[in-house]
N, C-alpha and C positions, 0 to 999 in steps of 0.2 A: 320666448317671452317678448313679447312684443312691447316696446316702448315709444318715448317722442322721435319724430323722424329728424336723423341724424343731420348736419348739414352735409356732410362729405360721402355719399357713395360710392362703394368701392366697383368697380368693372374691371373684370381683369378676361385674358384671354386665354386660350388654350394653352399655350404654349407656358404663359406665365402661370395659368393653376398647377400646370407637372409640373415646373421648377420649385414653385411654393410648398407642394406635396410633399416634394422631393426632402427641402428644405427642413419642416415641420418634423419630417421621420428621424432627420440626422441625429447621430449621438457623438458626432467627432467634431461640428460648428458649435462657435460659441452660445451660449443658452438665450443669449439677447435676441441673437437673430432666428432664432427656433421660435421665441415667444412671439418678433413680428410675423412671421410667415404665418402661425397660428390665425393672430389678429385679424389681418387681411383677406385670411380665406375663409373665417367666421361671417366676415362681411358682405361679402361677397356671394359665398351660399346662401345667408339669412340675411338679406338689409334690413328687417324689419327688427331684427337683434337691436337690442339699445347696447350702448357703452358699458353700461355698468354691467349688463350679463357679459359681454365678453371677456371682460376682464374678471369675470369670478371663474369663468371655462379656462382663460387661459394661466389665471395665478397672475395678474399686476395690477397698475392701480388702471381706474377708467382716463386719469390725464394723460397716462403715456398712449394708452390705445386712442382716445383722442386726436394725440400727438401724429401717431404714427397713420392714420388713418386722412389724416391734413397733408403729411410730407407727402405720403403714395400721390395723394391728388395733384398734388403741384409740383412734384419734382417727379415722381415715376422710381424713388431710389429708396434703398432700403438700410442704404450705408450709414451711420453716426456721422453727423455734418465736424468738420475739422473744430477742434475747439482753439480760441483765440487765447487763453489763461494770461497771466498780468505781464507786461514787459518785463525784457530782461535789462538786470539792475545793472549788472558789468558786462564792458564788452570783452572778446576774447583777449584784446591782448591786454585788458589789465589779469584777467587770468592767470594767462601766458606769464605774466612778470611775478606776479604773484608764486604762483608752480617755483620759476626759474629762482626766486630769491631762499624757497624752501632747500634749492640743491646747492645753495652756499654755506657755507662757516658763519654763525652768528661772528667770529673775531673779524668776519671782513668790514664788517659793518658797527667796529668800536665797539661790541660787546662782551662781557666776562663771560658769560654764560656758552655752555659746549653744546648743546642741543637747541632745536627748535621746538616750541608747542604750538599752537594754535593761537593763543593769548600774545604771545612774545611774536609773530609771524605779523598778527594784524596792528600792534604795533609797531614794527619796524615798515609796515606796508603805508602806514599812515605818514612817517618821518618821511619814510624817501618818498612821498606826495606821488604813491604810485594809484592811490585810492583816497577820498576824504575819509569816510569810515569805509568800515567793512566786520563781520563779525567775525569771531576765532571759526566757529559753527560752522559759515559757509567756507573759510580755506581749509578744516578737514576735509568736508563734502569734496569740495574739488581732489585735494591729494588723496583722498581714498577710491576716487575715481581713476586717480594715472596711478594708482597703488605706491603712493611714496607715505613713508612714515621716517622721516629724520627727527620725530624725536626718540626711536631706537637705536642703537648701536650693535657690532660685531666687531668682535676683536679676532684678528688675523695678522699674522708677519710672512716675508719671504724667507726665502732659505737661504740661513746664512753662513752656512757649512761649505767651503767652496768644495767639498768632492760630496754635496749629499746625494746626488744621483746613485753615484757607485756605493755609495754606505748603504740607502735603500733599497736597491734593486735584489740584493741578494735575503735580506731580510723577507722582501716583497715576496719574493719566489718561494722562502720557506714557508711563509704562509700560505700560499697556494697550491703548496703540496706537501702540504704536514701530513695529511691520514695517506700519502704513499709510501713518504718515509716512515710512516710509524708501521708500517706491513713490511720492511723491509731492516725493523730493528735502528730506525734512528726515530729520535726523540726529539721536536724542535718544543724549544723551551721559553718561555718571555718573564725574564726574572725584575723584579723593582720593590722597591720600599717605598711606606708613606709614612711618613716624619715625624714627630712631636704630635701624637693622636692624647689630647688632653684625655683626663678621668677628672670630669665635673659632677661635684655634691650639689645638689639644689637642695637649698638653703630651707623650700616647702616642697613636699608630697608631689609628685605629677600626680595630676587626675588623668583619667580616659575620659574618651569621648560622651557627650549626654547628647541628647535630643536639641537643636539648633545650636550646640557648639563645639570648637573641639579640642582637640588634647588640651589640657592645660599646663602650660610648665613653667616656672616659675624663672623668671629672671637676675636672679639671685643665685652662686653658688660661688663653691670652696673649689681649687683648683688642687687635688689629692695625688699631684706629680703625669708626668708623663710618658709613653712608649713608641716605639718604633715597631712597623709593621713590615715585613721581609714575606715578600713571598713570589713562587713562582707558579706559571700556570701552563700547562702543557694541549698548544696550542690543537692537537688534532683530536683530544679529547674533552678539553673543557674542565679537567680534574686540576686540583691545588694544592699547593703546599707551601705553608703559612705558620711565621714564628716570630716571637713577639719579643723586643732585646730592649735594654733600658737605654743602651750607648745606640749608638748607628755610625760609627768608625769600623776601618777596616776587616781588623779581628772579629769584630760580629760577625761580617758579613762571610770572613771566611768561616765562623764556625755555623751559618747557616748554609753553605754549597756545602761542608761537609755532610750533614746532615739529608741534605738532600739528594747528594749523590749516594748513601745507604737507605735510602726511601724506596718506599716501592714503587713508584715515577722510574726509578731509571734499574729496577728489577731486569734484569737479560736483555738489558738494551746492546746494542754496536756501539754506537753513537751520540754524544748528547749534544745537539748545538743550541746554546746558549746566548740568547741575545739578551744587550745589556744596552745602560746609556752610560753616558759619558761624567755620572755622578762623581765625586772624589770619594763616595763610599766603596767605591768598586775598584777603587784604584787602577788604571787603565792598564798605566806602565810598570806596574806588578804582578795581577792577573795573571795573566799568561804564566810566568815564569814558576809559578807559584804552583796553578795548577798542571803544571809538565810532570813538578818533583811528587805529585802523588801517585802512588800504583793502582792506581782504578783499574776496573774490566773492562774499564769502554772507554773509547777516545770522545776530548772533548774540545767541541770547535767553539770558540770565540766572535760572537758577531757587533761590534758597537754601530750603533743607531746615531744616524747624523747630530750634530747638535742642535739643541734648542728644537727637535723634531718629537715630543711627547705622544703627538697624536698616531705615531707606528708605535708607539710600544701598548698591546695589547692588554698588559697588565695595570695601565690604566684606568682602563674599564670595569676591569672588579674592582678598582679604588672608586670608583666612581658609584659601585654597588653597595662597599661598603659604608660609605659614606651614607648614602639613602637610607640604608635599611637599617643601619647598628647606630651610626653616631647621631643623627639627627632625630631627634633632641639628644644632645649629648647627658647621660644622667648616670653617674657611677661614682661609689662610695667609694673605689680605691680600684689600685692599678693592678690588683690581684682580679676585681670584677672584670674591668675592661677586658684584659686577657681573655678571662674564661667567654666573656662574650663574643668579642673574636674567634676567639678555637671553635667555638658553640657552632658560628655562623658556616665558617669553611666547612664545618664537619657537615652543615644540612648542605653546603653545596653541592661538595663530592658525593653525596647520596643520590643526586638526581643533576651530573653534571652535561653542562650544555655547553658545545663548540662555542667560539664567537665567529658571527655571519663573517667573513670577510671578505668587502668586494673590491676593494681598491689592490689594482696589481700592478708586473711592474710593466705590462706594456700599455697602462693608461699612465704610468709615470713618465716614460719614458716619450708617448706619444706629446707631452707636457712640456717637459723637459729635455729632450733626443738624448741619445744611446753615446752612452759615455765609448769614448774610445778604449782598445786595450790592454793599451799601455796605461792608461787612469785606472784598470780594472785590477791589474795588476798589482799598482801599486798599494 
């Protein structure tokens, strides 16, 4: 369709119509530069083409073809000219200061406040005249660039057990060969309690979930007494046993290892080794003595868990299950309920029970920490 003659004729040469060809075919270049090659070699075959047909053949408007039909003539290039967009507002090193005041303590700088936000950052940037203004906006942008987030935190301590290497390592090992000792007739076992597990009446109904909301539960309740949760978990198969006492003093705790040692857990076992923490319900420096004077059929080994070290005791983790799944929203008329809800819950566990992954061992402790000597081993 022949239209007014264009200002800008396209000429191009052999070499440049097979690059252009070439071009126009791709399916792996950007679609910008597929639609100029188009352009160009529209032109170039038909000059008598006006603007507005080529740009109905190639899909854009007739300005860019226009455009692009002007650059070819004067420049010979097909490339997007560099774009100039507004000056930048800050130089690097108010940045730089900016970043570097996020990796400080609000207290260095006379404040009460324990975190940084965004709002509190651009005003302390503004006090110490490191910027006249500045927005919260742009110091996210930037710290989510160097990936810093101070106003999160993580709590962490060292270890403050001075033999916790040697307390761990052997722990570490039973777990990394629990399913050979259990083929071999020992038992590794990770026993613990969780404490004052309230039984809360809400004062109204929980509702379940509707359409745009969810559980409903009521902020209001009766505190209908308390229980302790005792239980142990047998690390090479993922099975439990779990018992619900009002006290959490000693005597409890021995009449739940009784119980546990007549369990089917430790049915034709050898051996039961037994790892514990350093609770006062467990009594340390009785333990032992205690369990020597019973006549069991299997011998049972003792392992305490350094202190303040919660994160090897494996049976935390099903506290951390139960917690999810049963107590949260906590909603029980009495402490008869909670019970049976707990037994309820271990009972679905051991139906479909699952190891826990365990990847930390002891020669990544040890590679951490070095290799306790043998006399520390010993003792």
């Amino acid at each position: 369709m022949p239209g007014p003659h264009t200002k800008y004729s396209i000429e191009l040469t052999e070499e440049q119509v097979a690059e252009l060809t070439h071009l126009s075919r791709s399916y792996t270049r950007p679609h910008c530069q597929v639609q100029r090659a188009r352009v160009l070699l529209l032109a170039h075959r038909h000059p008598d083409l006006s603007n507005v047909h080529i740009s109905q053949e190639v899909g854009c408007s007739k300005e860019m073809v226009r455009s692009w039909k002007q650059r070819w003539c004067q420049e010979g290039s097909m490339e997007s000219a560099a774009r100039a967009g507004a000056p930048r507002r800050y130089s690097a090193l108010v940045r730089a200061q900016v970043v570097a005041l996020a990796c400080t303590s609000p207290a260095e700088h006379g404040k009460v406040y324990k975190r940084w936000s965004g709002e509190k950052l651009a005003e302390v940037a503004v006090e110490k005249e490191i910027v006249p203004s500045i927005s919260p906006s742009t110091i996210r942008r930037w710290l989510r660039k160097d990936k810093l987030k101070p106003w999160r935190y993580h709590s962490w301590q060292k270890p403050t057990d001075p033999q916790f290497v040697q307390k761990a390592t052997p722990v570490l090992d039973l777990y990394e060969h629990a399913q050979e000792l259990a083929e071999q007739g020992e038992l590794v076992c990770d026993t613990d309690e969780k404490t004052s597990i309230q039984a809360r009446r809400r004062l109204s109904e929980t509702e379940p979930a509707t359409a745009g909301h969810p559980v409903h539960v009521s902020d209001r309740y009766e505190r209908k007494g308390a229980l302790q949760l005792f239980c142990a978990l047998a690390v090479a198969t993922g099975l439990t046993f779990a018992r619900c006492y009002v006290r959490k003093c000693f005597a409890d705790f021995q009449s739940f290892l009784l119980e546990l040692f007549a369990s089917a857990l430790c049915l034709g076992i050898k051996v039961l080794h037994l790892i514990l923490d350093n609770g006062p319900t467990h009594a340390p420096k009785q333990l032992g003595a205690w369990v020597a004077s019973l006549e069991l059929a299997f011998e049972v080994r003792i392992y305490w868990l350094p202190k303040h070290a919660s994160w090897l005791d494996q049976a935390e983790i099903i506290f951390s299950k139960v917690q999810r799944d049963v107590l949260t929203p906590n909603d029980f008329p009495s402490t008869l309920a909670l019970e049976g809800g707990l037994m309820a819950y271990f009972e679905q566990l051991n139906r479909h029970p699952k190891p826990i992954k365990w990847t930390y061992t002891s020669a990544k402790l040890v590679a951490k920490f070095g290799q306790p000597s043998q006399s520390q081993l010993a003792a």
